[in-house]
C-alpha positions as CSV (number, residue, x, y, z in Angstrom):
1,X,6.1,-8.2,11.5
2,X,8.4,-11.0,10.8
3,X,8.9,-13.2,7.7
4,X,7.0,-16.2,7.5
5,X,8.0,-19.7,5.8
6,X,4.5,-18.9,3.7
7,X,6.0,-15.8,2.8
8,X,8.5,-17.5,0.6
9,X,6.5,-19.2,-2.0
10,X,4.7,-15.6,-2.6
11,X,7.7,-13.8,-3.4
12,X,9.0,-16.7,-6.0
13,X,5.5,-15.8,-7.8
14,X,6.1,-12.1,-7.2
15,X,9.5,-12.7,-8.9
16,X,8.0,-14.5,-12.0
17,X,4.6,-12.4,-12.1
18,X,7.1,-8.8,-12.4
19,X,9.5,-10.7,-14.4
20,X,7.0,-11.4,-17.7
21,X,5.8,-7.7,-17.1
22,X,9.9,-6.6,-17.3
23,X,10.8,-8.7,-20.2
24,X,9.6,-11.1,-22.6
25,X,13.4,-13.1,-22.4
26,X,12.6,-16.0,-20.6
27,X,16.3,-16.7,-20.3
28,X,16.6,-13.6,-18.5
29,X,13.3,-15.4,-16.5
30,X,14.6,-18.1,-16.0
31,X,17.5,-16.7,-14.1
32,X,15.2,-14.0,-12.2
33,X,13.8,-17.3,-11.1
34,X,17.3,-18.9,-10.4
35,X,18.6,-16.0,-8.1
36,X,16.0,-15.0,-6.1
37,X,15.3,-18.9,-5.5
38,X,19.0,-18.7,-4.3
39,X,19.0,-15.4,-2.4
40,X,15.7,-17.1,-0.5
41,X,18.3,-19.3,1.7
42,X,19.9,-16.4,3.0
43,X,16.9,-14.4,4.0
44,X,16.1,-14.6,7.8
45,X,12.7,-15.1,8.8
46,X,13.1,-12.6,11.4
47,X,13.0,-9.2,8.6
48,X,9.9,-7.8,7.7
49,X,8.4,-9.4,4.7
50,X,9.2,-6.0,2.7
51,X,12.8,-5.7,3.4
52,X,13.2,-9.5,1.7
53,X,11.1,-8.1,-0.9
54,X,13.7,-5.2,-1.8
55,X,15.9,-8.0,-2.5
56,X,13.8,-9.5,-4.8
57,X,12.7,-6.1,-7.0
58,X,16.1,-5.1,-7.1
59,X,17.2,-8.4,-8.8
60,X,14.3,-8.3,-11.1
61,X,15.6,-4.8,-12.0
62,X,19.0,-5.5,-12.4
63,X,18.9,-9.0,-14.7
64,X,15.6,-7.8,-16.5
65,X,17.3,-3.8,-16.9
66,X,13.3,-2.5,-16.7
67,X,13.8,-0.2,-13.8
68,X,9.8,0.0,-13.7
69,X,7.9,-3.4,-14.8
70,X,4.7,-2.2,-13.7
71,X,4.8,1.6,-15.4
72,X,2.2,0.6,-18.0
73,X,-0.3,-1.3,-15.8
74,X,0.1,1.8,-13.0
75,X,-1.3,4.1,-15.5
76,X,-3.6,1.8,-16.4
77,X,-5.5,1.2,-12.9
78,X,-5.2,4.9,-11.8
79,X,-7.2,5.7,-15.4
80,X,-9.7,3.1,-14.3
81,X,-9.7,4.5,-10.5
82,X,-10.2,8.1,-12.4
83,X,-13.5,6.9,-14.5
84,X,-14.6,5.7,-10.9
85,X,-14.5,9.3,-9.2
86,X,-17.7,10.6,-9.9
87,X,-19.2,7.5,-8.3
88,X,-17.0,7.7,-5.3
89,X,-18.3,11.5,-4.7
90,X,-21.6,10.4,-4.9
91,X,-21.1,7.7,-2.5
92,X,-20.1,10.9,-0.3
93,X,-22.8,13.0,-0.8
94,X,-25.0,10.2,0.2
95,X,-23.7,9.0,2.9
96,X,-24.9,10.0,6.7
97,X,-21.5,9.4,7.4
98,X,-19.2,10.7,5.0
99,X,-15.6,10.4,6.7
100,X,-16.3,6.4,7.8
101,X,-17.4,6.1,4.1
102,X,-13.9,8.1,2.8
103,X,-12.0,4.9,4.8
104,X,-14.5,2.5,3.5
105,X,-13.5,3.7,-0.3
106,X,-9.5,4.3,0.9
107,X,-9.7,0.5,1.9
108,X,-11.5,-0.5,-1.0
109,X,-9.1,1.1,-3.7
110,X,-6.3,-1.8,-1.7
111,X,-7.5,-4.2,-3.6
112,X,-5.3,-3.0,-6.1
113,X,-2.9,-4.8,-6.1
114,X,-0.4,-6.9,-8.8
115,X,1.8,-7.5,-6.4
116,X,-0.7,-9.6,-4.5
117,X,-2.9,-10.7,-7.7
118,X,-4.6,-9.7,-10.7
119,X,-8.1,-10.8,-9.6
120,X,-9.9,-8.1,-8.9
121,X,-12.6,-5.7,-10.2
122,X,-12.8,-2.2,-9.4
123,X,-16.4,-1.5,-9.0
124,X,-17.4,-4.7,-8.2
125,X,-15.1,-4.7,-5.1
126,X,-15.7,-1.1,-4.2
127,X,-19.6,-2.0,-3.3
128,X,-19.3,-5.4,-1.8
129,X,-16.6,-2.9,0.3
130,X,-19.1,-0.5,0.5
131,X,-21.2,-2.7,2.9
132,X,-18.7,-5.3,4.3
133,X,-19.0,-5.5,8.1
134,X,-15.0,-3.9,9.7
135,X,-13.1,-7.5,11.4
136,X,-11.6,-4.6,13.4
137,X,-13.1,-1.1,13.3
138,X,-11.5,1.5,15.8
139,X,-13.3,4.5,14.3
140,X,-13.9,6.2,17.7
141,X,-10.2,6.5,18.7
142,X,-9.7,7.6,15.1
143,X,-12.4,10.4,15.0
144,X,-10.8,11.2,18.6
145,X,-7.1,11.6,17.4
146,X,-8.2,13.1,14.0
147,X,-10.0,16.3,16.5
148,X,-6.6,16.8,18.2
149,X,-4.5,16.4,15.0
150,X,-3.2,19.8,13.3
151,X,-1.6,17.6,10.8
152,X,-1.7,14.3,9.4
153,X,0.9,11.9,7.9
154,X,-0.8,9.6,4.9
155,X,1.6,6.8,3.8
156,X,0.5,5.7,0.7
157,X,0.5,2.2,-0.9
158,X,-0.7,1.2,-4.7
159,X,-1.0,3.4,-7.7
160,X,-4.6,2.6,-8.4
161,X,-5.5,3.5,-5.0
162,X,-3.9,6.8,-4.5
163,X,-7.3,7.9,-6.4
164,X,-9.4,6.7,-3.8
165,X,-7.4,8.3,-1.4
166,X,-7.8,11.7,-2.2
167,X,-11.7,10.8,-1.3
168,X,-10.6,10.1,2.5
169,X,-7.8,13.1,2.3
170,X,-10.8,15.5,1.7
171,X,-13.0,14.1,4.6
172,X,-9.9,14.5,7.3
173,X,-10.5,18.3,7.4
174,X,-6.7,19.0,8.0
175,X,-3.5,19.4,6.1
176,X,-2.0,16.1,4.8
177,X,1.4,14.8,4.1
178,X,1.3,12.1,1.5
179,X,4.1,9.7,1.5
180,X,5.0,7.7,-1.8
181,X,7.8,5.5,-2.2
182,X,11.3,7.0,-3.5
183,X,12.0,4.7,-6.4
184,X,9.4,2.5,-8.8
185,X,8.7,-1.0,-6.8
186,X,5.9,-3.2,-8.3
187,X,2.8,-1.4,-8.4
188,X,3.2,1.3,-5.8
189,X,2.8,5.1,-5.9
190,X,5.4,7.5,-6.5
191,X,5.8,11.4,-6.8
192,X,4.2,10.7,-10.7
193,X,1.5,8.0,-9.7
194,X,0.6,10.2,-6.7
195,X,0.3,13.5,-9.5
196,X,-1.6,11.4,-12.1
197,X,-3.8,11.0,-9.2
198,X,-4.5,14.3,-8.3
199,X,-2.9,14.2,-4.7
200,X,-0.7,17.4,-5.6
201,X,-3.9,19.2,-5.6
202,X,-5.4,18.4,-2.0
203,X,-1.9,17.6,-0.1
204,X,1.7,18.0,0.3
205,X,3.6,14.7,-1.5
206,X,6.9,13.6,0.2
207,X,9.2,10.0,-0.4
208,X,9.9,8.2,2.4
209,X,13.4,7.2,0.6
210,X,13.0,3.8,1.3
211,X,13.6,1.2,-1.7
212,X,11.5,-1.3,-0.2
213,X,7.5,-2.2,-1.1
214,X,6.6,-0.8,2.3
215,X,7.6,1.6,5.3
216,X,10.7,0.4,6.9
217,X,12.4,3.1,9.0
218,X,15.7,2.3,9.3
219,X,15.3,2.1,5.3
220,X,14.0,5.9,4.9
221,X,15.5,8.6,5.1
222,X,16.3,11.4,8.3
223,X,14.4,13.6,7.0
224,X,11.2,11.4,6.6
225,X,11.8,9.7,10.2
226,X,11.8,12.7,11.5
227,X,8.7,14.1,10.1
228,X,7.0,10.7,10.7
229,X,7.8,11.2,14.7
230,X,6.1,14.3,14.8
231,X,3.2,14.0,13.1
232,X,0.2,14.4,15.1
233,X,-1.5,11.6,13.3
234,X,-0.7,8.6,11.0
235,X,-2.6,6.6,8.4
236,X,-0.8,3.9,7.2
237,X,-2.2,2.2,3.9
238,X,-2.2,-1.6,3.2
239,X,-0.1,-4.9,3.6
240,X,3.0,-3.9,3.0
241,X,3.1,-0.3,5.1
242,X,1.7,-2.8,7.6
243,X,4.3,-5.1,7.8
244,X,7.1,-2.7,8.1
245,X,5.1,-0.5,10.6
246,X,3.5,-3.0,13.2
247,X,6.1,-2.7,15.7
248,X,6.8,1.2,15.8
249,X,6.4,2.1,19.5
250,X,4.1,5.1,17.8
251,X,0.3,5.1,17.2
252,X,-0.1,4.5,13.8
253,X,-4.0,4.3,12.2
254,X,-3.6,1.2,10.0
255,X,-6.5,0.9,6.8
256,X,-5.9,-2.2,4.7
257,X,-7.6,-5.1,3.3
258,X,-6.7,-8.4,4.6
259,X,-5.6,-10.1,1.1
260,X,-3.2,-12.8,2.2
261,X,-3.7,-15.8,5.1
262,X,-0.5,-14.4,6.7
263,X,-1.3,-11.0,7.3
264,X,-5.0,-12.4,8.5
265,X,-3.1,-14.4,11.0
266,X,-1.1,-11.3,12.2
267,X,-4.1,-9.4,12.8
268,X,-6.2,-12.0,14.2
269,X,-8.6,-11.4,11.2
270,X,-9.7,-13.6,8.5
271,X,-8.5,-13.2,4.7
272,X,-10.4,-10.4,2.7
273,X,-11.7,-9.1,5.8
274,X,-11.4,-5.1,5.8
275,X,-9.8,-3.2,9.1
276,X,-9.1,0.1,10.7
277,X,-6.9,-1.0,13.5
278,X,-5.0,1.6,15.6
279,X,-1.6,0.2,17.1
C-alpha cells in the first residue's frame, strides 16, 4: 500500500499527539512539529505509510530524548484489556462458534489504538464488535488453511490488544509464533507488552527487527523473513501490519478494523467497518 496525500495531515497530528505524551517542552514541540513538517516534502507517496512513519517516531525520539512516549498509557490499556478477560472467556464459552468469535474479539481489541485516536471504549466497542456484520469475511478459506497449518505466524499490532489476542491464539488449536515489534513505536507491542499480556504463556514471542509501526520486509530482519516465508499460515493484525503487508506475493489472513477513510478505500470497505480478508 502506497502513501496517500491524506496520509500527511495524520502523521503531523501523530507527531504532535506523541510529542505532548514525550515531553511537556513545547519548544522541543514546536520543533517536533517544525521537522517532521520539513521531512514531509521529501517523503515519496509511493512508500508504505509505515516506512514514512519510522521517520516521524524516530524524530520524536531523538528531539523529545523519550525513547518510549507511550510506556505509561501501554500499561495502562493492557490493565484495562486484563480486567476485560473474564468477560472475553465467557463470550467463548457461549458462543456456538468459538474460533469466529476469538477473531471477532482479536478485531475488537484494534480499536486500541493512540496512534489513530483516543476515542474509544473498551467494552463498549468490544459488544457493538461482538455483533457487527464482517465488510469482508473470508472465514471459510481461513478455517481451510488453519486445518492444513502445523504452525501459525501471528504479527501483532497494539499493546492493549495483545490481551485479546491470546483469546484467538487459544482457539487456533496449533502452535503460534507471535511477532512484536523490535524497538518501542507509539503504542505497539513489544517482547514486555506481549509478556504483560500473557502471550509468553500460550506462544512463542519473536521481533520482526523492524523499526517501523508495521511489517515491512525489507525493514526486518533475515531471520524473521525467513520464518515469515515458511510459515504455514499468517495472521496479520491491523492498519499498519496491513499497509506494509498488502503486496507480499504470499497469503497472508489480514484481521483489522477499518479506522481511517484511507485504509477503507484500500479495501473497498467503509470506515469502522470490521474484516477478515485473505490476500
Amino acid at each position: 500500500m502506497r502513501t496517500y496525500l491524506d496520509c500527511l495531515p495524520c502523521m503531523m497530528n501523530q507527531a504532535l499527539r506523541a510529542g505532548r505524551l514525550a515531553t511537556n517542552d513545547e519548544s522541543k514541540i514546536k520543533k517536533l512539529l517544525d521537522e517532521v513538517g520539513d521531512s514531509i516534502k521529501n517523503i515519496s507517496l509511493h512508500d508504505t505509510p509505515v516506512e514514512s512513519g519510522a521517520i516521524v517516531y524516530n524524530r520524536i525520539k531523538e528531539i523529545t530524548n523519550n525513547e518510549d512516549p507511550y510506556k505509561q498509557t501501554k500499561a495502562t490499556s493492557i490493565n484495562e484489556a486484563l480486567e476485560l478477560y473474564p468477560l472475553l472467556e465467557n463470550y467463548i464459552k457461549e458462543s456456538d462458534d468459538p474460533l469466529l468469535t476469538g477473531i471477532r474479539i482479536a478485531i475488537a481489541g484494534n480499536v486500541v489504538d493512540f496512534g489513530m485516536s483516543k476515542d474509544f471504549d473498551l467494552e463498549r466497542d468490544l459488544k457493538y464488535i461482538l455483533n457487527q456484520n464482517f465488510a469482508i469475511l473470508d472465514y471459510e478459506i481461513f478455517k481451510e488453511q488453519l486445518n492444513k497449518a502445523s504452525n501459525i505466524l501471528y504479527i501483532g499490532d497494539n499493546a492493549g490488544e495483545s490481551v485479546f489476542d491470546t483469546i484467538l491464539i487459544k482457539q487456533l488449536g496449533v502452535p503460534v509464533t507471535y511477532v512484536v515489534r523490535g524497538i518501542p513505536i507509539i503504542n505497539d507491542v513489544t517482547y514486555q507488552d506481549a509478556n504483560d499480556s500473557g502471550i509468553d504463556e500460550i506462544a512463542e514471542i519473536i521481533s520482526s527487527g523492524t523499526t517501523a509501526p508495521g511489517t515491512i520486509l525489507k525493514l526486518c530482519t533475515k531471520e524473521f523473513v525467513d520464518i515469515f516465508n515458511n510459515a504455514d499460515m499468517i495472521i496479520s493484525k491491523g492498519q499498519g501490519n496491513y499497509e506494509g503487508l498488502s503486496n507480499v506475493s504470499r497469503q497472508v489472513f489480514f484481521l483489522l478494523k477499518a479506522k481511517c477513510h484511507v485504509i477503507a478505500m484500500h479495501i473497498n470497505v467503509s470506515e469502522d467497518d470490521i474484516v477478515l480478508l485473505a490476500s
